[in-house]
DRENPA-3360 file (N, C-alpha, C; in nm, 2 decimals, always signed):
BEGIN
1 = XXXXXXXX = +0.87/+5.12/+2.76/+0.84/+5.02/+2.66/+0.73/+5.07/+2.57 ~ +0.74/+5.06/+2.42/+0.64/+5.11/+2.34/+0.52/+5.06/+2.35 ~ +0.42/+5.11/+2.34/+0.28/+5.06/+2.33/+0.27/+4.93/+2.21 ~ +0.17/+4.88/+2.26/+0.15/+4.74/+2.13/+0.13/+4.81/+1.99 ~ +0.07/+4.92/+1.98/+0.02/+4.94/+1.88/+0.15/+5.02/+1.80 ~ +0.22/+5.05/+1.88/+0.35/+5.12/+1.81/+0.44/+5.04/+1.75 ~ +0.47/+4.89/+1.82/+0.50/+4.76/+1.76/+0.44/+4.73/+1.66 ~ +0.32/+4.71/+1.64/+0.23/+4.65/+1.55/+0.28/+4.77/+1.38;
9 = XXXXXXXX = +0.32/+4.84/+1.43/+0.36/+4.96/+1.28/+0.49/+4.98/+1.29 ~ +0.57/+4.90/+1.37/+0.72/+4.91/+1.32/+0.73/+4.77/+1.20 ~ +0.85/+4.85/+1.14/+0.88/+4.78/+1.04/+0.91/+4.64/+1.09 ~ +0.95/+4.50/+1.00/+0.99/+4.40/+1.05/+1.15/+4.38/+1.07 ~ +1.21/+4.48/+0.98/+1.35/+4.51/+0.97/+1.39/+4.56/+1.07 ~ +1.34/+4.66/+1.14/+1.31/+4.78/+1.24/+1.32/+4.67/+1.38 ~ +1.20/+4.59/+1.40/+1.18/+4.49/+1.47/+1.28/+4.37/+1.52 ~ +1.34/+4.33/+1.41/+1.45/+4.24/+1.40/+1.58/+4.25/+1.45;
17 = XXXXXXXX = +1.57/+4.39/+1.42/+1.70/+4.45/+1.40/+1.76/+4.48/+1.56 ~ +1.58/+4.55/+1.65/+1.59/+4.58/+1.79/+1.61/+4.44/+1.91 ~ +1.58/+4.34/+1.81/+1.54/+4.16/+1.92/+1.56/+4.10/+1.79 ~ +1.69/+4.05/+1.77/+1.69/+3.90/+1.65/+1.59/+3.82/+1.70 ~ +1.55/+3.81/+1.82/+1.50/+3.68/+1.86/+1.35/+3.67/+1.77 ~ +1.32/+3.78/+1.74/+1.16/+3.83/+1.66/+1.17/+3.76/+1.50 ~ +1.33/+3.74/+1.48/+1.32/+3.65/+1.36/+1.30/+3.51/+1.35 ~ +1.36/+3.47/+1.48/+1.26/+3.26/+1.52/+1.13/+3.30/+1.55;
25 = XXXXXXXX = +1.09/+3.38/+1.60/+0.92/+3.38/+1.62/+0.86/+3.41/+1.51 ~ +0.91/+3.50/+1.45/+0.86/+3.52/+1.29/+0.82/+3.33/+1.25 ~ +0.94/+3.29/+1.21/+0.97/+3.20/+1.10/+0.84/+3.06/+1.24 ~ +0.87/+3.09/+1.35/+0.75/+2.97/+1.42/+0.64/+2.98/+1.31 ~ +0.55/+3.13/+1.30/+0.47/+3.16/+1.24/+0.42/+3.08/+1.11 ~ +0.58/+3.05/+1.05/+0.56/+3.07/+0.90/+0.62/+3.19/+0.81 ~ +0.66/+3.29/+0.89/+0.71/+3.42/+0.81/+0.86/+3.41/+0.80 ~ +0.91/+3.43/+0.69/+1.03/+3.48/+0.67/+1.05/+3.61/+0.66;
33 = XXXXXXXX = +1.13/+3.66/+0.81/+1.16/+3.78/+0.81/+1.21/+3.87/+0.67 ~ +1.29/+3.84/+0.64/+1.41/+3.86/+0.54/+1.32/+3.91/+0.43 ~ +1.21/+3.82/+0.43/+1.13/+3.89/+0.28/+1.02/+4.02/+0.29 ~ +1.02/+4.03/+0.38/+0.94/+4.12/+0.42/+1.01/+4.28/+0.49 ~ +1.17/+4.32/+0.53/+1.20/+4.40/+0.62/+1.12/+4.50/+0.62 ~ +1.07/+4.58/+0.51/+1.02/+4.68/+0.49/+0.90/+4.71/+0.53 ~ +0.82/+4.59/+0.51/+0.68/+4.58/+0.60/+0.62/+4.60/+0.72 ~ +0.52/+4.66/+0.77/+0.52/+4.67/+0.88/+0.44/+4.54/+0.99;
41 = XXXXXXXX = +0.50/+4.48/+1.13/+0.45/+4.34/+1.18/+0.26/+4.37/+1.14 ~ +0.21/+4.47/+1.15/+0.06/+4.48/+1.13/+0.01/+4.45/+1.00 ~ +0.09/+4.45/+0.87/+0.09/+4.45/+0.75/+0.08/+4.27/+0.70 ~ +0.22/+4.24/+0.77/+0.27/+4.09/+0.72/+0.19/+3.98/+0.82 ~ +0.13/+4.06/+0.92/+0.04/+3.94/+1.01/-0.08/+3.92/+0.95 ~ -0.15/+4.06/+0.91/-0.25/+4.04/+0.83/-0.20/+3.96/+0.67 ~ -0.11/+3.98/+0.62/-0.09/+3.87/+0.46/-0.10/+3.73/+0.55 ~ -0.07/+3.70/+0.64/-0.03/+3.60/+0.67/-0.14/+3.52/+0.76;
49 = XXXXXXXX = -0.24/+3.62/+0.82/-0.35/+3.58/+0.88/-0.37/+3.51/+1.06 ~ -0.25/+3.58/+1.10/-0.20/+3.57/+1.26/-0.21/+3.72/+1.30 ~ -0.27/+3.69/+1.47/-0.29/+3.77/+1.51/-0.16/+3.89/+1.59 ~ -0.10/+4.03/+1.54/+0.05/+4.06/+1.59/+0.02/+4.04/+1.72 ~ -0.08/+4.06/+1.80/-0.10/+4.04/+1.97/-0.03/+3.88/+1.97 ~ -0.07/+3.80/+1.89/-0.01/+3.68/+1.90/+0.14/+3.64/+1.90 ~ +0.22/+3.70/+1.81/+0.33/+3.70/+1.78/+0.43/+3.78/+1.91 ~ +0.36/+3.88/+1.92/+0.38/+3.95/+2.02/+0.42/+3.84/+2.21;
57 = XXXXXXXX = +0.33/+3.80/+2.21/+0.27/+3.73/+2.32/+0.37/+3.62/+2.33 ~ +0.41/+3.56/+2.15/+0.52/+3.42/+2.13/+0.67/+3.48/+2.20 ~ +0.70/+3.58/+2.15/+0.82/+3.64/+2.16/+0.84/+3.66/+2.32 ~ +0.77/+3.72/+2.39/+0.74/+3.74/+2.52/+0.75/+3.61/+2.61 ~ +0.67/+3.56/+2.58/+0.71/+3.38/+2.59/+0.84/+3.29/+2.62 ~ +0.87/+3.30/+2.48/+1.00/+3.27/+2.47/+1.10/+3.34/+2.55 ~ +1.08/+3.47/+2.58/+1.17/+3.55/+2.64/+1.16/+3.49/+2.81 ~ +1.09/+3.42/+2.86/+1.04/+3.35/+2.99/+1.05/+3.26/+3.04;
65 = XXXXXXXX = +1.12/+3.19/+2.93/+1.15/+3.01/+2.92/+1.30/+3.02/+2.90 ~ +1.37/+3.05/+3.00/+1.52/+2.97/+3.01/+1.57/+2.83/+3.01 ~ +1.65/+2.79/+2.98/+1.70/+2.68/+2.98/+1.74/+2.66/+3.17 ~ +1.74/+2.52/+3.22/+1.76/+2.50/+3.34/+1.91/+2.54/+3.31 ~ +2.00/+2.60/+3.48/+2.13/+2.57/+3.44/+2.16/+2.40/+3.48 ~ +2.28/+2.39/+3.46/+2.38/+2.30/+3.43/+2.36/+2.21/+3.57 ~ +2.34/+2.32/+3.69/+2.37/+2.32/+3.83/+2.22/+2.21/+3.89 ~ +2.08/+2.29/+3.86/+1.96/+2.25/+3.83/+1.93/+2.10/+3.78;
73 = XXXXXXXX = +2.02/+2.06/+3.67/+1.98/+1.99/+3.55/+2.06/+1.85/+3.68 ~ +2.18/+1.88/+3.74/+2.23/+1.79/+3.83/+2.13/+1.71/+3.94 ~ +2.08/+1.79/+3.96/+2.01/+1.78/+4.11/+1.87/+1.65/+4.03 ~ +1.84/+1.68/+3.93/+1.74/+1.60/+3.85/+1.80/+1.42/+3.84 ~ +1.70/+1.39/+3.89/+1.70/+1.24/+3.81/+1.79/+1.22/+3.71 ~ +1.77/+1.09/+3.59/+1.86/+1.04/+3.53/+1.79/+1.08/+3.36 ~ +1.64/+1.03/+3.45/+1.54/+1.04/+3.33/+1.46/+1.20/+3.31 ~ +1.51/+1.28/+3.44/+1.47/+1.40/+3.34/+1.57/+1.48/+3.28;
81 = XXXXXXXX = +1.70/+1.45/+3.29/+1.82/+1.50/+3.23/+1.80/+1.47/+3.07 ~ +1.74/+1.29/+3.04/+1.70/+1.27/+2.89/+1.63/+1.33/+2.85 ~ +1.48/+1.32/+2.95/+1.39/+1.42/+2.90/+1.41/+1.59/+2.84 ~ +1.50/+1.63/+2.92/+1.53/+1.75/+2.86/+1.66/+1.72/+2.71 ~ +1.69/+1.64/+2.76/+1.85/+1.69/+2.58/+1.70/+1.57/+2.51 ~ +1.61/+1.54/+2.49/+1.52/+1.49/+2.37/+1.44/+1.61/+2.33 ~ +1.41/+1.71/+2.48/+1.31/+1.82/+2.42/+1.44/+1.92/+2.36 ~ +1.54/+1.91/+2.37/+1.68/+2.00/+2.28/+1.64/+1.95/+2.19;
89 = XXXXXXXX = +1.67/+1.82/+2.14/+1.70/+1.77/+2.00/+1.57/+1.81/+1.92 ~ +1.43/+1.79/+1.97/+1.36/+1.79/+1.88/+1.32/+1.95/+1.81 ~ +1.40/+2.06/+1.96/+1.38/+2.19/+1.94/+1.43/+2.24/+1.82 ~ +1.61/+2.15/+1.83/+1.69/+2.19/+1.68/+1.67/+2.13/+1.57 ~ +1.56/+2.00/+1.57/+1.52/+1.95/+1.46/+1.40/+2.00/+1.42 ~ +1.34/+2.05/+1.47/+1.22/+2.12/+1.47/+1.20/+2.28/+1.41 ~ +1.30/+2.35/+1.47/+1.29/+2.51/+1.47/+1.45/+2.57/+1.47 ~ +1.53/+2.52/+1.53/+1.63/+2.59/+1.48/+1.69/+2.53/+1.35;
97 = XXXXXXXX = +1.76/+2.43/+1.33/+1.82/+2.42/+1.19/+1.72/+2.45/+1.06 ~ +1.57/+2.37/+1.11/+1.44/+2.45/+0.98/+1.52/+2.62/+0.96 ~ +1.47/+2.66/+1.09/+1.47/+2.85/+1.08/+1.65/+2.85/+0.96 ~ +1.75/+2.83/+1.03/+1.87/+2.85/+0.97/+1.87/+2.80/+0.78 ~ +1.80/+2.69/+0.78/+1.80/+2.64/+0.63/+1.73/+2.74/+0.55 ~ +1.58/+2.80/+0.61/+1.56/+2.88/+0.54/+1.60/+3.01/+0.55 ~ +1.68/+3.05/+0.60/+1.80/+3.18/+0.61/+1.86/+3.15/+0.48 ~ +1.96/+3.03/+0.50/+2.06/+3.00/+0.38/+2.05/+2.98/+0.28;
105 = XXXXXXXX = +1.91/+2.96/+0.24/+1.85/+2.90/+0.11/+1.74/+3.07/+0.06 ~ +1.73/+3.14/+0.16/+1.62/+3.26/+0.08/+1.70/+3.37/+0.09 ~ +1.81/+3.39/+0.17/+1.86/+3.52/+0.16/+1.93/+3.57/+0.07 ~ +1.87/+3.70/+0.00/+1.97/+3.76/-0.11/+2.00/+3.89/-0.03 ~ +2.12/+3.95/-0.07/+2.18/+3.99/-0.05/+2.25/+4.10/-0.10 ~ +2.34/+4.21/-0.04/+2.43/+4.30/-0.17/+2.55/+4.17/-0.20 ~ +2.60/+4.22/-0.35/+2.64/+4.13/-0.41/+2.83/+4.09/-0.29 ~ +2.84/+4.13/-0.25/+2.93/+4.13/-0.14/+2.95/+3.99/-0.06;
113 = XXXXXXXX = +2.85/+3.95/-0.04/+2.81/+3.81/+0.03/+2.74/+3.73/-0.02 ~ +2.77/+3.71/-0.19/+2.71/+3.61/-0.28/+2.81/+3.48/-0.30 ~ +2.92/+3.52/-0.26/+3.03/+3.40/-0.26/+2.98/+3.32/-0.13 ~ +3.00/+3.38/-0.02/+2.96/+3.31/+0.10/+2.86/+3.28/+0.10 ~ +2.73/+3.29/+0.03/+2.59/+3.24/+0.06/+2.60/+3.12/-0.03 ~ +2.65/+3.15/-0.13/+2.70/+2.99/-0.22/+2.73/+2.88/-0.13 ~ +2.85/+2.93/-0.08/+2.90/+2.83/-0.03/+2.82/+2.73/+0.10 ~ +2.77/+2.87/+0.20/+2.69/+2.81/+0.30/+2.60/+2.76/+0.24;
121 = XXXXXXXX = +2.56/+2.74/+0.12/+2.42/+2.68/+0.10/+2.47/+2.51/+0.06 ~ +2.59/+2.52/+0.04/+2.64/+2.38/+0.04/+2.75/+2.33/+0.13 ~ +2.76/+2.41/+0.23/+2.82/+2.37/+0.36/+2.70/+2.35/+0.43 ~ +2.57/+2.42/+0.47/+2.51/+2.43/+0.59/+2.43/+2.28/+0.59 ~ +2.36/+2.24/+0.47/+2.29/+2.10/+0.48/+2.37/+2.00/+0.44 ~ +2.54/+1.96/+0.47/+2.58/+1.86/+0.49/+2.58/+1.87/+0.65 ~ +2.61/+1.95/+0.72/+2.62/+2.00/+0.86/+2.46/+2.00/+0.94 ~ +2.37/+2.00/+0.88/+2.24/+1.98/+0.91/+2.22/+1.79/+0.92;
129 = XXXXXXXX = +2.24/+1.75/+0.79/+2.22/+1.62/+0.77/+2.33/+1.53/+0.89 ~ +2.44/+1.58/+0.91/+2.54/+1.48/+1.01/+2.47/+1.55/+1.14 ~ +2.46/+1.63/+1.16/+2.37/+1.65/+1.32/+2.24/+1.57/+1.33 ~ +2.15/+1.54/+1.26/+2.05/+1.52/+1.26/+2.06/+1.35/+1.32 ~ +2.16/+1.30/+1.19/+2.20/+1.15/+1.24/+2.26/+1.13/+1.35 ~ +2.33/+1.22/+1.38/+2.40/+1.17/+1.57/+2.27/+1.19/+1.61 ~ +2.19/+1.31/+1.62/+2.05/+1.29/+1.74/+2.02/+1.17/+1.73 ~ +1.93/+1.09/+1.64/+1.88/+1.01/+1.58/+1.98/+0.89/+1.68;
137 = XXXXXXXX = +2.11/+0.86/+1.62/+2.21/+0.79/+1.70/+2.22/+0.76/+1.86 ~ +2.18/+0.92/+1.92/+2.22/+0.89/+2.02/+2.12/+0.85/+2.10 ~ +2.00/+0.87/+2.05/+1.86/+0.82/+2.13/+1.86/+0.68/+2.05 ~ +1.87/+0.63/+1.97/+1.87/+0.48/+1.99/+1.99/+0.41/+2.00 ~ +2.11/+0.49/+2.08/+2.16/+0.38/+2.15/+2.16/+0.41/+2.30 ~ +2.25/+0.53/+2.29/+2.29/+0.59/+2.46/+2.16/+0.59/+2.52 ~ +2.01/+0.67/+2.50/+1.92/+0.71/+2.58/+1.84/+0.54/+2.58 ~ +1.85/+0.46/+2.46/+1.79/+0.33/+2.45/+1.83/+0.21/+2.59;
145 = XXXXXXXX = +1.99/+0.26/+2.58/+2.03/+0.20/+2.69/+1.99/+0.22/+2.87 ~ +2.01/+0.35/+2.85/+1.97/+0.39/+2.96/+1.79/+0.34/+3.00 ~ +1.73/+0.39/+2.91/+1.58/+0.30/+2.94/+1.59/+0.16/+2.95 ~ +1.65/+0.07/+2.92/+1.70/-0.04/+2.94/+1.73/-0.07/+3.09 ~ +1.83/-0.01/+3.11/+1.88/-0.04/+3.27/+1.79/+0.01/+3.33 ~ +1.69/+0.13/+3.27/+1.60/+0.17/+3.41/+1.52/+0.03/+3.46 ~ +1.44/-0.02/+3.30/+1.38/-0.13/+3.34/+1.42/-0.24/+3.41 ~ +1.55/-0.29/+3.39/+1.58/-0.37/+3.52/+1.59/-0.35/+3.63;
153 = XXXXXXXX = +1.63/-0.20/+3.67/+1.67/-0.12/+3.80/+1.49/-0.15/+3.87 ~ +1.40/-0.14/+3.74/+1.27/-0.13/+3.84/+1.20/-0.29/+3.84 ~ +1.27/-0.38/+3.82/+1.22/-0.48/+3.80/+1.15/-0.54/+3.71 ~ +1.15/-0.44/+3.61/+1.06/-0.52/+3.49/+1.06/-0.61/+3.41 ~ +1.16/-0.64/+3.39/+1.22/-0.75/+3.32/+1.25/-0.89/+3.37 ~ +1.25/-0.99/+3.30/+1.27/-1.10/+3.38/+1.41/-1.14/+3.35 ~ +1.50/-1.18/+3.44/+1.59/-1.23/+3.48/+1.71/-1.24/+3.38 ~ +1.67/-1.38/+3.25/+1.74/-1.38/+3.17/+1.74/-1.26/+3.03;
161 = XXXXXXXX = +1.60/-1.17/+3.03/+1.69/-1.06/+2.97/+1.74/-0.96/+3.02 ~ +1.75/-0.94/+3.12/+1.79/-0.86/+3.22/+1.99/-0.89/+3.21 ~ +2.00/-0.98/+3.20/+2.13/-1.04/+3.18/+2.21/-1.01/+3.08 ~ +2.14/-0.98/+2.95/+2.18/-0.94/+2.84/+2.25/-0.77/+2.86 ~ +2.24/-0.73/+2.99/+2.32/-0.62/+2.97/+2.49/-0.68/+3.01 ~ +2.48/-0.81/+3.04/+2.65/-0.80/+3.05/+2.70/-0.82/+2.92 ~ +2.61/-0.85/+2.84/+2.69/-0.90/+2.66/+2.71/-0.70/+2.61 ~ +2.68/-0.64/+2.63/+2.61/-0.50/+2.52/+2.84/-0.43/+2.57;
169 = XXXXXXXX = +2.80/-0.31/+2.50/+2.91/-0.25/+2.54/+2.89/-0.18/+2.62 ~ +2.96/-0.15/+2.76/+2.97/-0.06/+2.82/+2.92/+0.10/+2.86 ~ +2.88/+0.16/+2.91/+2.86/+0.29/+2.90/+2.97/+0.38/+2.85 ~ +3.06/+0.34/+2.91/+3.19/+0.38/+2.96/+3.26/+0.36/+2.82 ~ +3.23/+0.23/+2.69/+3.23/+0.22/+2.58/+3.13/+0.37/+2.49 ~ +3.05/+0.33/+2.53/+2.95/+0.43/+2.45/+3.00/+0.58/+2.46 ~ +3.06/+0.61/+2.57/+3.11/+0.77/+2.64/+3.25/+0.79/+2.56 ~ +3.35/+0.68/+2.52/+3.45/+0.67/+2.42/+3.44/+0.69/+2.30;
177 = XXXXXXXX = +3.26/+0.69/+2.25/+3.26/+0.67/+2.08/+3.22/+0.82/+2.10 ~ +3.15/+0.88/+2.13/+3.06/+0.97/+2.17/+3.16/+1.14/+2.12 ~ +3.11/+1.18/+1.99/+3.16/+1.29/+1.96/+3.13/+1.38/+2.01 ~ +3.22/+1.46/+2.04/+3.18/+1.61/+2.10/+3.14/+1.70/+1.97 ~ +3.07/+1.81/+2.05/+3.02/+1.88/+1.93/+3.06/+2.00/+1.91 ~ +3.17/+2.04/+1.99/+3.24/+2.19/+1.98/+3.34/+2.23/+1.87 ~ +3.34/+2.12/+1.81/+3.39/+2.12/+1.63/+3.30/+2.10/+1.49 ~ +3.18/+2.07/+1.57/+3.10/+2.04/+1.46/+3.08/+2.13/+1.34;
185 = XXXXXXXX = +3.08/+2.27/+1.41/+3.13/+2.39/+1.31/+3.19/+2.44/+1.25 ~ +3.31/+2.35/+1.29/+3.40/+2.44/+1.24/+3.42/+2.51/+1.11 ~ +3.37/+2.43/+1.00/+3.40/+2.49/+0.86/+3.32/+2.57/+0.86 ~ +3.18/+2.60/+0.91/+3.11/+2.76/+0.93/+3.19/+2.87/+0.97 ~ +3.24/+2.77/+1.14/+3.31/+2.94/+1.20/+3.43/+2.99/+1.11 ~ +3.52/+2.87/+1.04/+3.62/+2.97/+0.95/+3.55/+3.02/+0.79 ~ +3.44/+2.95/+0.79/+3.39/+3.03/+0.66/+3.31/+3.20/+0.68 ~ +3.29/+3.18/+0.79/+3.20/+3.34/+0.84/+3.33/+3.40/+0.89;
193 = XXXXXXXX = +3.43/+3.37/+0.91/+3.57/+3.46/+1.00/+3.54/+3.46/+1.14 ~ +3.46/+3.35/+1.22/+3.46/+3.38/+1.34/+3.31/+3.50/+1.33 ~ +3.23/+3.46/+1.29/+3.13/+3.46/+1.29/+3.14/+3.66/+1.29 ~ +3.22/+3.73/+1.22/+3.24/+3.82/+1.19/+3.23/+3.94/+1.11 ~ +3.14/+4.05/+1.19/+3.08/+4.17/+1.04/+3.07/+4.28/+1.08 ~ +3.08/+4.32/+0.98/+3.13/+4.51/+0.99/+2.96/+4.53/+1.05 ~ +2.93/+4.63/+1.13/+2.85/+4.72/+1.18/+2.74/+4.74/+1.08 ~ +2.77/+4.79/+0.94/+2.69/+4.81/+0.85/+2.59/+4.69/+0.78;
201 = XXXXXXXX = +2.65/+4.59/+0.77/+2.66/+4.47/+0.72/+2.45/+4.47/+0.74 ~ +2.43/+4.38/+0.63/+2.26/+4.41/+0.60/+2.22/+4.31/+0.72 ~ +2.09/+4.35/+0.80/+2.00/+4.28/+0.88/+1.98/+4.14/+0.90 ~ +1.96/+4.13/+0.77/+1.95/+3.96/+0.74/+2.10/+3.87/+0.76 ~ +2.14/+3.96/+0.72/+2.34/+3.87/+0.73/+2.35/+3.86/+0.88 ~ +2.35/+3.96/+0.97/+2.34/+4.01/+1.13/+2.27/+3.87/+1.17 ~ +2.11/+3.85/+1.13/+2.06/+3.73/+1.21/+2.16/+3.60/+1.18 ~ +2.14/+3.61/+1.03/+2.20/+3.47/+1.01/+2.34/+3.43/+1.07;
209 = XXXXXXXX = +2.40/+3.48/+1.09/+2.55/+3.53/+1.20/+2.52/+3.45/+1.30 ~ +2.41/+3.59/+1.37/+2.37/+3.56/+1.54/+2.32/+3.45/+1.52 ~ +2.21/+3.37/+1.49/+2.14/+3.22/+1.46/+2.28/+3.15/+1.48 ~ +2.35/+3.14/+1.38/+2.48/+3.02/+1.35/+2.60/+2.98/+1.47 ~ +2.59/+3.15/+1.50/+2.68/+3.15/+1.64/+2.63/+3.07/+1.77 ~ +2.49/+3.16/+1.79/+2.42/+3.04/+1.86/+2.39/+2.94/+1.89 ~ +2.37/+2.86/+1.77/+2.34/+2.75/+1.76/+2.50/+2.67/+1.87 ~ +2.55/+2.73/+1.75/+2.74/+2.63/+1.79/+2.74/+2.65/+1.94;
217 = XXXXXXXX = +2.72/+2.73/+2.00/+2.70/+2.78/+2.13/+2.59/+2.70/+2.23 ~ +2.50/+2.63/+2.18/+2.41/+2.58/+2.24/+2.47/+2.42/+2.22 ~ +2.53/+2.39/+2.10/+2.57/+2.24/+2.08/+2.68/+2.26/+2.17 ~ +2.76/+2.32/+2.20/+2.88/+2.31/+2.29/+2.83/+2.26/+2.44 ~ +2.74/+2.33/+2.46/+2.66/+2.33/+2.62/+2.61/+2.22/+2.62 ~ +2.55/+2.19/+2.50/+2.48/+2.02/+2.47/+2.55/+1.91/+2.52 ~ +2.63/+1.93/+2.44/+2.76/+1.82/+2.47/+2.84/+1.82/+2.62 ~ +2.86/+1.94/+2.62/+2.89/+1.94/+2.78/+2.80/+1.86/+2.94;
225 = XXXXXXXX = +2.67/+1.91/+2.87/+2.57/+1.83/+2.97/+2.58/+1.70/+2.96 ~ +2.60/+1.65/+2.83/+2.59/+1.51/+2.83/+2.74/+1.47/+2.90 ~ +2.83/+1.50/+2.82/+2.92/+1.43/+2.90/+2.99/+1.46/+3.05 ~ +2.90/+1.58/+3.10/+2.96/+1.57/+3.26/+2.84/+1.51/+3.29 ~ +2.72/+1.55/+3.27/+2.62/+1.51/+3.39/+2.55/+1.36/+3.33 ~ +2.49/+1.39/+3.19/+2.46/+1.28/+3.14/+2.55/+1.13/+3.20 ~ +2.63/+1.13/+3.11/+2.75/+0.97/+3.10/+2.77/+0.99/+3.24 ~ +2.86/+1.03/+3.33/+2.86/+0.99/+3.48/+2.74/+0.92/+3.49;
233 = XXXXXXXX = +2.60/+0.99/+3.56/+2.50/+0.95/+3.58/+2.45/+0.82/+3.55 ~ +2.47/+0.77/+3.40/+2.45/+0.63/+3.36/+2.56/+0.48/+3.35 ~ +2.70/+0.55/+3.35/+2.77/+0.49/+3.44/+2.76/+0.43/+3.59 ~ +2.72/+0.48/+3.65/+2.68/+0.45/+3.79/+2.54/+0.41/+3.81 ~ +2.45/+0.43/+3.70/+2.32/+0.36/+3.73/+2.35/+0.19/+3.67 ~ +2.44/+0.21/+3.53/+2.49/+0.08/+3.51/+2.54/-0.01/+3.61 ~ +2.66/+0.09/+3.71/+2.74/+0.02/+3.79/+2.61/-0.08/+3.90 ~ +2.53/+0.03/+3.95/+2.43/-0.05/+4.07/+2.34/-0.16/+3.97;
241 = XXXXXXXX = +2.28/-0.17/+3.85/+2.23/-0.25/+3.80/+2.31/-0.39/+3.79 ~ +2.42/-0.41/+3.72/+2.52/-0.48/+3.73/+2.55/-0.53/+3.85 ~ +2.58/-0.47/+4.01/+2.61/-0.52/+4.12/+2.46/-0.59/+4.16 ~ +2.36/-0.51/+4.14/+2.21/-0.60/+4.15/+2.17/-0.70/+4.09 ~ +2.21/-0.74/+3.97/+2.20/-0.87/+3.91/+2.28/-0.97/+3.93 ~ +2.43/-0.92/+3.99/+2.50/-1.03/+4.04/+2.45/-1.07/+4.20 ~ +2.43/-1.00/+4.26/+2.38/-1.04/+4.35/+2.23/-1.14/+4.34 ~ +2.18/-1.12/+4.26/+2.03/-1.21/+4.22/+2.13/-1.35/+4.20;
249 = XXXX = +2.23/-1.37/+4.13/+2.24/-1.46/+4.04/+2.30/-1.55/+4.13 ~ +2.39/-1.50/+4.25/+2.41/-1.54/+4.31/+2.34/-1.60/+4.45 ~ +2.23/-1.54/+4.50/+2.14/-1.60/+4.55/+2.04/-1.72/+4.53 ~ +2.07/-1.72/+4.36/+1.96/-1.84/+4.28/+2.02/-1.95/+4.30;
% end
């Protein structure tokens, strides 16, 4: 492994090129890779006034923090299954679609992929803006609900609002409206050809590729959590809440 200080004097292009991942730690920073490749991480930390040990350290980091599997995420409660797809949502609202916007909106290019940058730049933030509102959607209804029945599950509630869950729709409603997200891409993946580039293809193009593929690749898994492990889960916490209040109602 190279010494820090041999990192600290490679290029950013150089850097990027060896770990895409050094281009979301970049952009955490504040740095856009893309504008800088020729620079070296010692050069653009100092314009930028972060320490490369630091960046260094982020990357490393990140490289240590897996996602739980699928298998893990089962064995969990109801409420740390939310807890984790809220800390997803806020990750892709936060740092992945930011990072990808500013890909789409700063990267120039050889003139080769000026048609396609056009166009992603008015494909990518209609596809930003409809993701954003499902998150948004699905924490105030699906996860709203679910905090709901917790509360009655723990008794918090008194009786007649507690009741109001037989008027609402269903889980089992909610799991019917509930779009999957393994299409949400689609007009990217056939605008990039299946997310497809010659070997040569410039650095910057390579991330923005790898980012977009990724992402689709993480919403797929998203959606999959929710609807095998998530929706079961709250179906059946519905089902015992519901057999619990009839039994109250019936003992009154």
């Amino acid at each position: 492994m190279a010494s820090s200080s041999d990192i600290y004097k490679k290029s950013i292009g150089d850097l990027v090129s060896e770990n895409h991942v050094f281009a979301a730690v970049l952009h955490y920073f504040g740095i856009s890779f893309f504008q800088f490749e020729s620079d070296s991480l010692e050069d653009v930390c100092r314009k930028f006034k972060v320490s490369p040990s630091q960046v260094v350290a982020e990357l490393e980091s990140w490289a240590k923090s897996p996602d739980p599997s699928t298998e893990e995420l089962y064995l969990h409660p109801i409420e740390v299954l939310v807890g984790y797809l809220k800390k997803k949502h806020r990750y892709f609202m936060r740092q992945e679609l930011p990072f990808l916007s500013t890909m789409v909106a700063g990267i120039t290019s050889n003139p080769s992929f000026d048609s396609l940058l056009a166009d992603l730049r008015l494909l990518f933030p209609l596809f930003a803006d409809d993701f954003i509102h499902h998150i948004h959607e699905e924490e105030d209804t699906l996860f709203e609900r679910i905090r709901f029945l917790q509360e009655i599950e723990r008794n918090n509630l008194p009786l007649q609002k507690a009741l109001m869950v037989f008027e609402m729709a269903s889980i089992m409603d909610l799991a019917e409206e509930h779009e999957a997200h393994d299409d949400e891409m689609e007009g990217i993946r056939k605008l990039t050809a299946n997310y497809s580039l010659k070997k040569d293809a410039p650095i910057a193009i390579r991330v923005l590729y790898h980012e977009l593929q990724k992402l689709e690749q993480e919403l797929i898994i998203h959606a999959k959590i929710e609807n095998d492990l998530l929706f079961p889960k709250a179906v059946e916490l519905e089902k015992e809440v519901k057999r619990s209040l009839l039994q109250k109602i019936k003992s009154n």
